[in-house]
DRENZA-47845 format. One record per residue: residue in one letter; x, y, z of N, C-alpha, C in turn. Coordinates in pm, whole numbers, plus 50000, padded with zeros to 5 digits. Each point is the difference from the previous one (the first is absolute). Last residue first. Example, Ala and Ser with C-alpha at 12.3 -4.5 7.8 and 13.67 -1.06 7.14 Angstrom:
2
S512854977550708500825011950006499235010950073 A500294942849993499115011950000500905012050000 
//
This chain:
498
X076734775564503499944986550004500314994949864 X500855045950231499944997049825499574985449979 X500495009850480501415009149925499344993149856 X498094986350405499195012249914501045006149893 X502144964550360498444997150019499565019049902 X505084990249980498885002650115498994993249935 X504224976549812499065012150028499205001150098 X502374959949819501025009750048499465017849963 X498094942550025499185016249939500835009250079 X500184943049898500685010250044499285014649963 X497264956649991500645000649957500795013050050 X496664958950171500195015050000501565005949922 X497464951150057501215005650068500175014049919 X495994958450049500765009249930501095010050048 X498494947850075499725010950042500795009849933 X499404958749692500295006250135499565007050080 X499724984349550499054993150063500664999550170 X502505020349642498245001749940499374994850143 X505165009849952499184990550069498325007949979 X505485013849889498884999649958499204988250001 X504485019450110499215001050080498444994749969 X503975002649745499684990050106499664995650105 X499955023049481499425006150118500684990350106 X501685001349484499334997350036499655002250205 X502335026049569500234993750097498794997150122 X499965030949619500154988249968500184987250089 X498305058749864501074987850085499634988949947 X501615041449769499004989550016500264993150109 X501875050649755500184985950096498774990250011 X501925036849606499084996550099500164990450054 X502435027649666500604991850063499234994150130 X498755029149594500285005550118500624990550144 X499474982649520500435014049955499945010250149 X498214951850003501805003149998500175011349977 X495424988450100501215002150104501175003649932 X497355007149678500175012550106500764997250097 X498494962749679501355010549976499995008350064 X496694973450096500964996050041501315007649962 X495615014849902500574998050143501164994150060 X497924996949549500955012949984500445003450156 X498184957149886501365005449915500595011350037 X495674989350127500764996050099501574996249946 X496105021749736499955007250123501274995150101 X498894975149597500805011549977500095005850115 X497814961050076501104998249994500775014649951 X495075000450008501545000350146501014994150008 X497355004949617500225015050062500904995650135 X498574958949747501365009449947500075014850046 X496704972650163501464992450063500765009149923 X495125001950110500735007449924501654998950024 X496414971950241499335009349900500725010549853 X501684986550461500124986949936498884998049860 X500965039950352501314992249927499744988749963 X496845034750166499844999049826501684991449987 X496425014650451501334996149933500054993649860 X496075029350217500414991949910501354997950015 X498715035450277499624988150062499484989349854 X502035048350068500524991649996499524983850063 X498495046549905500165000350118500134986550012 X499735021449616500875008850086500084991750160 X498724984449462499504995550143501285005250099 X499885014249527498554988150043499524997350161 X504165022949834499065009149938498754989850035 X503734984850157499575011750092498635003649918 X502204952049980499515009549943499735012250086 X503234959450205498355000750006499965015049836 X503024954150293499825008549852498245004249999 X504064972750337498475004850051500295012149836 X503274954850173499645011149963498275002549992 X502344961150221500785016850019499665008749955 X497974953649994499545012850080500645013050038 X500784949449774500315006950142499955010750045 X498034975049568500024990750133500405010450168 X501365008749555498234996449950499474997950119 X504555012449972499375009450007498594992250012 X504604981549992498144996350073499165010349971 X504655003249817499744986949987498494997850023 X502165037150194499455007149872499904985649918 X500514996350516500235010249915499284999049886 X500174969550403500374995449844500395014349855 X498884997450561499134989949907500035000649833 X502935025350338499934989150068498844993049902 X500985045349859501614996350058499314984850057 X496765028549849500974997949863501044988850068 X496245009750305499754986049918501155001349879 X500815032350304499874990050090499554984349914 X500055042949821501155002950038500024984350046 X496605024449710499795000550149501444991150004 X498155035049611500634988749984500594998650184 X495975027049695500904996350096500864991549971 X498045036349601500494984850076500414998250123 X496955030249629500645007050094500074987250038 X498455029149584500034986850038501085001750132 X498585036849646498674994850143499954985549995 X504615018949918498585008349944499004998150114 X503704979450167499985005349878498925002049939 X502124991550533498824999349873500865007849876 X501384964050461500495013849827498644997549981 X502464980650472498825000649904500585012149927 X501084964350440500835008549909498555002649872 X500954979850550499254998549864500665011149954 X499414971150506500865003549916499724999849876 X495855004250324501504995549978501175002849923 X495355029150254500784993249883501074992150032 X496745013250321499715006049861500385002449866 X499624953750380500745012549971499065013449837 X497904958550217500745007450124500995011849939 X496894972049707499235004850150501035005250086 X500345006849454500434988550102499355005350130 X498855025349594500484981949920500594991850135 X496625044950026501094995249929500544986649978 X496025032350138500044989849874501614999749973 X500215036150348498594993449965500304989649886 X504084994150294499125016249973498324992849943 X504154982650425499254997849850499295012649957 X504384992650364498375000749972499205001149858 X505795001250081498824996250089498605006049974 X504394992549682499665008450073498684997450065 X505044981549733499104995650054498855014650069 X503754995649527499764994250226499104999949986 X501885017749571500944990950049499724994150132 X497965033449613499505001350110501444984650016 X499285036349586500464991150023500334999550201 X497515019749498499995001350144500674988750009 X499415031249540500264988650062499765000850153 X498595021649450500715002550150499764987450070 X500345009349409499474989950134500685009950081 X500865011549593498714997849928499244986850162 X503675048049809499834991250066498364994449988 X501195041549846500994990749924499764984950089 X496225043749982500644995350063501024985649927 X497505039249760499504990650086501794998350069 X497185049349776501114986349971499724992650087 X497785039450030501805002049883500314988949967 X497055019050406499104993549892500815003749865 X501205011550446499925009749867499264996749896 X500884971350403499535009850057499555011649889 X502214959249866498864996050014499125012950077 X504385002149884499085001049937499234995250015 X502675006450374499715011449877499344996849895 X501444970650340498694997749983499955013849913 X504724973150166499305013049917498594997649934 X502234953350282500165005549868499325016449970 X502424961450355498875003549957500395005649868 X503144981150246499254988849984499205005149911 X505075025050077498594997550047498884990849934 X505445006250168499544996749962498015001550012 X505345026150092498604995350022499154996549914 X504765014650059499634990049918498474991650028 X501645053050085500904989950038499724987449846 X496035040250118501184998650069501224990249950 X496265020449676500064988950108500994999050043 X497965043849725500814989350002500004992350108 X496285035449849500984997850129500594985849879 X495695029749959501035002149897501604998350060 X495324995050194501225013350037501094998749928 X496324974049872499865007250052500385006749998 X501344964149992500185004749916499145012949977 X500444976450400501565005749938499875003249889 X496144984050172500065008250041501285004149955 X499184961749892498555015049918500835011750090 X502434961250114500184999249900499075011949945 X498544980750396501445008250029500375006449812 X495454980450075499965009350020501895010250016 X498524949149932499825011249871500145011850019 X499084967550320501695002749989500405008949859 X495434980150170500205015150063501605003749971 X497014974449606500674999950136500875009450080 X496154989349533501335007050082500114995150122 X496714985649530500374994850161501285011549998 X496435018349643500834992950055500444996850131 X496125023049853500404987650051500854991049955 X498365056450087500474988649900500284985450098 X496755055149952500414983350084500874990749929 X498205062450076500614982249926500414990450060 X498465050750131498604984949995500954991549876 X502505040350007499234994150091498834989449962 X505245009149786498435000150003499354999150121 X505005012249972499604992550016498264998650003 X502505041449933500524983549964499514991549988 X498335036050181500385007249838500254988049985 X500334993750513498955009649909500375003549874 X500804956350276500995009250002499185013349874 X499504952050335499525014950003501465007949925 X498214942050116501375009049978499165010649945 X498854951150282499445009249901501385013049966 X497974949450233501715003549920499075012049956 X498684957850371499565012449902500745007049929 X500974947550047499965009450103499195017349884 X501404941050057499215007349925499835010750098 X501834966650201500825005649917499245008649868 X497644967250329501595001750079500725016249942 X495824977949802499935009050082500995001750095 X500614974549630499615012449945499545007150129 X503164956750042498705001449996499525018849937 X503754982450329499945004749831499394992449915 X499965015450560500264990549910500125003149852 X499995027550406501074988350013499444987949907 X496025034050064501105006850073501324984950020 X495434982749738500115012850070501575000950048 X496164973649641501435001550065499935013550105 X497744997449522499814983850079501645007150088 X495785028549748501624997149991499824992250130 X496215024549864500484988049943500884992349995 X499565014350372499534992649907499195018849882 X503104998550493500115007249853499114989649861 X499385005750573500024996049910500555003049842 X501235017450513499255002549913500024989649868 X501944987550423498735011250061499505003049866 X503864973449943498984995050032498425004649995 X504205030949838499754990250073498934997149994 X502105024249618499495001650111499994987250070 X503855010449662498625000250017499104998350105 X504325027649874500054982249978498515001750008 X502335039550010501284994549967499574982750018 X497905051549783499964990850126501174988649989 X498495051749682499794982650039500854993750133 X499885051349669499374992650105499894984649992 X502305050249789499774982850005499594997550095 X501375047449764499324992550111499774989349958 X503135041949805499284989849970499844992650110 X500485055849863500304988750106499294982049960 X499495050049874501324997449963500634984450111 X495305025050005500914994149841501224998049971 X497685004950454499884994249954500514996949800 X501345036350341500914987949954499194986849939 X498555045250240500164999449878500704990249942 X498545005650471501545004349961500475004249866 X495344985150138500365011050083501505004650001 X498814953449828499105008849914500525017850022 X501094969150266501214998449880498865013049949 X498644985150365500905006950039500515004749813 X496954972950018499205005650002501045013950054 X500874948049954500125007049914499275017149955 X500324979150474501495001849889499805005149929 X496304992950184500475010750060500845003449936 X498104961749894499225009749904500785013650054 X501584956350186500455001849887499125009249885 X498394992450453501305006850033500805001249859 X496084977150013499495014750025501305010150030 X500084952949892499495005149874499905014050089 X500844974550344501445002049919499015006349822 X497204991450317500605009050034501525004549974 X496504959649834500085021949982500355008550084 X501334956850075499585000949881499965016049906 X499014982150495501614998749953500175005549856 X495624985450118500275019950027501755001949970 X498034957649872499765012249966500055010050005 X501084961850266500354998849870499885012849914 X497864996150370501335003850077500814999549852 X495484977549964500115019550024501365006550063 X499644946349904499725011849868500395019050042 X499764970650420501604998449888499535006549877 X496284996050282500795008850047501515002449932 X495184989149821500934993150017501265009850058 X494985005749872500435005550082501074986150069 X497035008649613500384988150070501125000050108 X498485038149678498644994750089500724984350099 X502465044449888500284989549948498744990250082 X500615048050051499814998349860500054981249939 X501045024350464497805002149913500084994949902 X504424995950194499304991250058498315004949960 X503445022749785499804991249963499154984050122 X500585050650129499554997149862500124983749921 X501555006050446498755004249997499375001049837 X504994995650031499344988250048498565002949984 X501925041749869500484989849914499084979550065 X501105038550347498435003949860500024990849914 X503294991550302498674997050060499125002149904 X504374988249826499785008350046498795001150048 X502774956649863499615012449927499275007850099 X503504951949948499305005550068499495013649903 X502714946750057498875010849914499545013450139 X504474967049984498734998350064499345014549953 X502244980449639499394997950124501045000750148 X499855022049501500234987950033499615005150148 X499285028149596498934995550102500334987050095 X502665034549988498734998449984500234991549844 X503885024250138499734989750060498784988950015 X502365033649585499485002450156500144987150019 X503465024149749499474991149965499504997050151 X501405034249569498995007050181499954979849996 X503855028849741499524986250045499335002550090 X502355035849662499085000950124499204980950004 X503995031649692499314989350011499394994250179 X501495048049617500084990150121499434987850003 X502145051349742499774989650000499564986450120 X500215051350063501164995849986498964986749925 X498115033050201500855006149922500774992449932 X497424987650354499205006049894500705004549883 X500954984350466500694995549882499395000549889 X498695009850482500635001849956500954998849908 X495724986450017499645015650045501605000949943 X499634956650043499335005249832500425015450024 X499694978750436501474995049900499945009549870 X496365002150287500705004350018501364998849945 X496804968049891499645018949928500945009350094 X500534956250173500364996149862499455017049963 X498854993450393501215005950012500364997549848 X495324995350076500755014350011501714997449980 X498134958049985499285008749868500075011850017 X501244974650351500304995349950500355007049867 X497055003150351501735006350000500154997749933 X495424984349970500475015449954501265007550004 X499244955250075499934998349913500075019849954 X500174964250428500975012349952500185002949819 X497034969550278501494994149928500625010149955 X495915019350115500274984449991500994997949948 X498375040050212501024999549955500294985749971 X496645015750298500155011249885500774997549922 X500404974450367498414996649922500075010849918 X504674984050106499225004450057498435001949891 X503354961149932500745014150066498445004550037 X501214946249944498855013149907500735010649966 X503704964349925499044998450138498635008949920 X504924972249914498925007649925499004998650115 X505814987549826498624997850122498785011849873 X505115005350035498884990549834499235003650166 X504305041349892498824992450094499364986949924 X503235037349808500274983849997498884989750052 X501485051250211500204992149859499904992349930 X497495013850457501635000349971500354994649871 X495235029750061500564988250065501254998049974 X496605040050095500974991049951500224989350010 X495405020150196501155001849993501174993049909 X495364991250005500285003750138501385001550021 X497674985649589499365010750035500275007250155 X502714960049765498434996849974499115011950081 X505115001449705498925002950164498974993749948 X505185016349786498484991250014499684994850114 X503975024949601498815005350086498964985450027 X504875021049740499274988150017499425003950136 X503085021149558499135002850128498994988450036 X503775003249617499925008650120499565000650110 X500444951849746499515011650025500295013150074 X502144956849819500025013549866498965006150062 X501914964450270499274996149870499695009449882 X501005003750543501554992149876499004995449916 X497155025050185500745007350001501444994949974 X496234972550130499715008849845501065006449968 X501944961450246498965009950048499475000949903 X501914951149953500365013250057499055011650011 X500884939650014499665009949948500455013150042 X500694953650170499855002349874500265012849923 X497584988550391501374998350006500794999549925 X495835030649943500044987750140501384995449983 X497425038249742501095000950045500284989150124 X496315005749710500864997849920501435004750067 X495395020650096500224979349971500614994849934 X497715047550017501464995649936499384984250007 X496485040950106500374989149997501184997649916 X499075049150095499364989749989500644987750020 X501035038749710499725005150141499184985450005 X504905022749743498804982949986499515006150121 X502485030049625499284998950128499494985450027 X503845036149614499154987550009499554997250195 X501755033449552499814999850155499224988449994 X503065000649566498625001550092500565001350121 X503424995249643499605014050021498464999250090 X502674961349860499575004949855499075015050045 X501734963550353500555004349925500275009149875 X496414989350230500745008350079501505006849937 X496804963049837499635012349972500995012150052 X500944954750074500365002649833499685015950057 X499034981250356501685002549968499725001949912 X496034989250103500475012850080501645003949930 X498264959549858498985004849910500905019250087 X503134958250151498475003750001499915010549882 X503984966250078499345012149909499095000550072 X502934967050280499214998549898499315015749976 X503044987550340500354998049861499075003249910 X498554992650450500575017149954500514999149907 X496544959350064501595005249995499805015550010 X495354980550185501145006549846500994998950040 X497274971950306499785008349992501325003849838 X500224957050247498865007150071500405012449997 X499784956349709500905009950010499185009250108 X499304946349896499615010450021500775012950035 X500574941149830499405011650132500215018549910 X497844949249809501445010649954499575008650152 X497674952850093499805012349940501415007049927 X498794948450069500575009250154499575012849876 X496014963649907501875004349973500605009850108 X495674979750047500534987949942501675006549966 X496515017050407500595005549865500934985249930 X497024999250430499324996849841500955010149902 X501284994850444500034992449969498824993149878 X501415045350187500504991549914500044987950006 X496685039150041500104988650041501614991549966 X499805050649933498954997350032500224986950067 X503705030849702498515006250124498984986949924 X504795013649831499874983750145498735005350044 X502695034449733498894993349922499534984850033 X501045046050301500244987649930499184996849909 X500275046750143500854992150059499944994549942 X497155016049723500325007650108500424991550138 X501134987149439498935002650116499985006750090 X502934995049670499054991749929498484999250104 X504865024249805499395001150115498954995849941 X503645001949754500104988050106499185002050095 X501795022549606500005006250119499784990050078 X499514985049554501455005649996499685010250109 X497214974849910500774988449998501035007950009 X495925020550035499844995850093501564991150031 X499465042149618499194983850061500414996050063 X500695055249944500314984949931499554986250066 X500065052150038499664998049891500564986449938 X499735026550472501224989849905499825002949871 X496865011450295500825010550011501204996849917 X496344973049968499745012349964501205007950042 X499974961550135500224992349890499355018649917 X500614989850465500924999649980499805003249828 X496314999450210500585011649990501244998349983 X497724962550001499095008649889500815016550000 X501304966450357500274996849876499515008149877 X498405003050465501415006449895500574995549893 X495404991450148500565016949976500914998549989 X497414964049811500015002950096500815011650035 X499554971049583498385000050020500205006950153 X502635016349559500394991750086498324998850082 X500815027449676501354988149980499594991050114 X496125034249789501244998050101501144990750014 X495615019549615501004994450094501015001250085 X495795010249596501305008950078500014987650102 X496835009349569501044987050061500745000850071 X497105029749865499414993350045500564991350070 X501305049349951500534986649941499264989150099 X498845057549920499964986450062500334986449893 X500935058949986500164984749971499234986450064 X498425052850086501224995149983499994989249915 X496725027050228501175010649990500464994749943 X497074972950140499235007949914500965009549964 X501294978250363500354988849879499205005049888 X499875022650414501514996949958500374993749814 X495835003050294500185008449933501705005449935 X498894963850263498984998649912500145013649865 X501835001250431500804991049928499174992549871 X497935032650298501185004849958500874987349895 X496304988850241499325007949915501445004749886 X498774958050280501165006749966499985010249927 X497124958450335500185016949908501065006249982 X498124946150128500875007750014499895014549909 X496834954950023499945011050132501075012149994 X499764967449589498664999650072499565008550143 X504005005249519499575000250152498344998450044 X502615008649530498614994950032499924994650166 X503375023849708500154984350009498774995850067 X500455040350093500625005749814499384984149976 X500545013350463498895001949947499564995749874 X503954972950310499315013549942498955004649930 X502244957150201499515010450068499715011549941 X501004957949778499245004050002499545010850096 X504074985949934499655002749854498745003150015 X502705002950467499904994649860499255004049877 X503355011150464498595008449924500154991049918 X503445002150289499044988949994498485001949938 X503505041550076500424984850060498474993850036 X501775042749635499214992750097500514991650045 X502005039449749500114986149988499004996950149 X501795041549615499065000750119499624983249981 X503695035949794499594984150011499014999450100 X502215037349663499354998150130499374987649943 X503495041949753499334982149993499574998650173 X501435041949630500294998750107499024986650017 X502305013749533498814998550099500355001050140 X502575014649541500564988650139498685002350083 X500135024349604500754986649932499994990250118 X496325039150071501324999450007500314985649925 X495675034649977500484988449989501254993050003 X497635042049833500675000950085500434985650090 X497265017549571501934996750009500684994350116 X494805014649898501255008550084501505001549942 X496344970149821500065006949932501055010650096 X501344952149915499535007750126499635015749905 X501804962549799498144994850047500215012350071 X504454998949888499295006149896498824995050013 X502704985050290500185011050017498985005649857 X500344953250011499215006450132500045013550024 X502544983149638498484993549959499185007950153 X504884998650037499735009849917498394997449895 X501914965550321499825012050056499175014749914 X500234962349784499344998850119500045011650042 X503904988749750498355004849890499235004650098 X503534980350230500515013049958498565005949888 X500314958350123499785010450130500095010149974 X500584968549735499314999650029499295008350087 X504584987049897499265013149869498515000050052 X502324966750293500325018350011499185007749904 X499114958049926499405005650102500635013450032 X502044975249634498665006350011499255001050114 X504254982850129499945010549874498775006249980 X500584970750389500134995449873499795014649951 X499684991250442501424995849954500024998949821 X496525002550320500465013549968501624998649981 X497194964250104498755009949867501435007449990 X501734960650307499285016749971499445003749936 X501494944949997500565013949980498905010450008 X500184948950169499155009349927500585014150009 
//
């Protein structure tokens, strides 16, 4: 899948655009090259926020984010777990062409109920590989990552061999050494170091005001182990009558990263840069267990709508309407590609990108050339989510496209060993559900509507080849159903991004 920005009319494209945005501004003052801020959650889902109808969680600010801005209903993450989801944002490319498919392995859980050996697992970004930091950097930004990486394990490399100037991160009790994974609280004023975090990123901004920049605030909150600030706890322990101690730890975590991302954007305001600055917000998978996302079926490592349905909103004042909503599906890898065009940047080398320039859909100009996004999962991952499809893992090996508001699993284990695309009627590989009818995917519609999923699983199959996707195939021999179960390899700490 070739670049958006390889084609001719997209340059001319940009070039109108730009000169369409400079002339909305009654000032003028509105630069050709924005200054860009990523503000990325860890494990916030679709339904933690206010905007999305939250039952205990307050997000006044991030609520009010999305009254400033864009919200894309259909927003997504690549991936259903953190690095992978961040490999696949900083990359701007699918899972088949970086190879990072999980956090350590993709061998997590029983194996002696995995029926196939798994594709193994890249542990962490090539330094080869473009980041979203390098293009920009390249193309004249100051660029900052403060926060969570997960992406430098063996495999992999710093922020700083990746196109960032400046790389910053603490869970509120000092620095940490470059690169750091683990995840702990930090201090009771300072959950998860959500206010360092969000000063030193405005300290970055402070000094590069002048200059073009790209500021990555990516916190640590709300992944676990939860924590929020005594006032913050106390308030939500009056407020939540069922006085569930995990909900209210849920919550204050919650708003206290919404309260640290009102400071940020509240610095900007005080620098004058909110108009010249475009803000994005969304998360990098979906919540855990602890919070239900129904309507959406699934939680945190599966792909299921609540694995990968994520909050997506984008701020950019004169430009970009406030209070608009579009629903088209995007994905968070959409963002490398918007943003270079953006800064009106050429692509390093022979880098290839997956996504596609959300400019017009942000300008309300035009649609999007592409007509499916894809996930492509290759292992195994331990513990089940809510209403999902298997009791021990939260997913098996699976690959899925939506197109419009039609969206296909295709489970790996019944394609490759019970007959493939011969049995379909019979072998349970594929899962075809309607979004626009039923979001929270509990009609399977593949034997109801054989010619949508056969198109749906045409066009999946041409993606493997067009990104040369691995499958496994090779049958398990380890695999004993009616065994004792044998724990599968987990080449991680115990809290590192499970």
């Amino acid at each position: 899948m070739p670049t958006p920005l390889s084609s001719p009319w997209r340059f001319a494209l940009a070039i109108v655009l730009a000169a369409l945005v400079s002339h909305s501004r009654v000032s003028g003052a509105t630069p050709a090259r924005p200054n860009l801020v990523l503000i990325f959650a860890d494990d916030l889902g679709w339904k933690d926020v206010g905007y999305q109808g939250s039952e205990f969680c307050q997000t006044p600010h991030i609520d009010q984010l999305a009254k400033d801005g864009m919200v894309f209903t259909n927003g997504y993450a690549a991936a259903g777990n953190c690095a992978p989801s961040r490999a696949c944002l900083l990359s701007g490319n699918y899972t088949p062409r970086h190879h990072v498919y999980a956090v350590g392995s993709t061998n997590r859980g029983p194996q002696s109920l995995m029926r196939l050996v798994p594709i193994s697992n890249k542990g962490g970004l090539a330094p080869e590989n473009v980041t979203i930091a390098d293009a920009l950097k390249a193309n004249g930004y100051a660029t900052g990552c403060f926060g969570k990486w997960h992406l430098a394990g063996k495999d992999g490399a710093l922020p700083t061999e990746q196109g960032f100037d400046v790389a910053f991160d603490s869970f509120g009790e000092g620095k940490l050494e470059e690169g750091s994974e683990g995840n702990k609280a930090g201090p009771r004023s300072d959950p998860k170091g959500v206010y360092t975090l969000s000063n030193k990123a405005l300290d970055f901004i402070k000094e590069h005001r002048s200059e073009p920049f790209f500021c990555y605030l990516s916190h640590h909150a709300i992944h676990t182990p939860l924590q929020g600030r005594d006032e913050t706890r106390q308030k939500f322990a009056e407020e939540l009558a069922d006085n569930q101690p995990n909900k209210m730890l849920y919550a204050s975590c919650t708003y206290d990263l919404d309260d640290s991302i009102g400071r940020f954007l509240n610095g900007l305001d005080q620098l004058g840069l909110s108009e010249k600055t475009v803000v994005v917000f969304t998360s990098d998978n979906g919540a855990t267990n602890a919070s239900p996302q129904e309507p959406l079926r699934g939680n945190k490592g599966c792909y299921y709508e609540g694995g990968i349905r994520e909050p997506f909103i984008v701020r950019w004042p004169g430009v970009v309407e406030a209070g608009s909503r579009c629903e088209v599906p995007v994905i968070n890898l959409d963002l490398f590609p918007t943003f270079l065009e953006l800064a009106g940047g050429k692509l390093p080398g022979e880098k290839q990108l997956d996504g596609e320039s959300l400019l017009p859909l942000l300008t309300q100009s035009g649609s999007l050339e592409r007509t499916a996004i894809f996930w492509h999962f290759p292992g195994y991952l331990d513990r089940p989510v809510i209403r999902g499809r298997d009791p021990v893992f939260r997913t098996r090996p699976v690959s899925v496209i939506r197109k419009g508001d039609w969206k296909l699993h295709l489970y790996h284990e019944e394609w490759a060993l019970d007959g493939g695309a011969g049995q379909l009627d019979r072998n349970n590989a594929v899962e075809l559900y309607n979004l626009k009818d039923d979001m929270g995917e509990r009609e399977n519609l593949s034997q109801m509507s054989p010619e949508k999923r056969d198109e749906l699983l045409g066009d999946l199959l041409s993606w493997f080849e067009s990104t040369n996707a691995k499958l496994p195939i090779e049958p398990n021999p380890a695999y004993d159903p009616d065994g004792t179960p044998k724990t599968g390899g987990r080449t991680r700490k115990r809290g590192n991004g499970r």
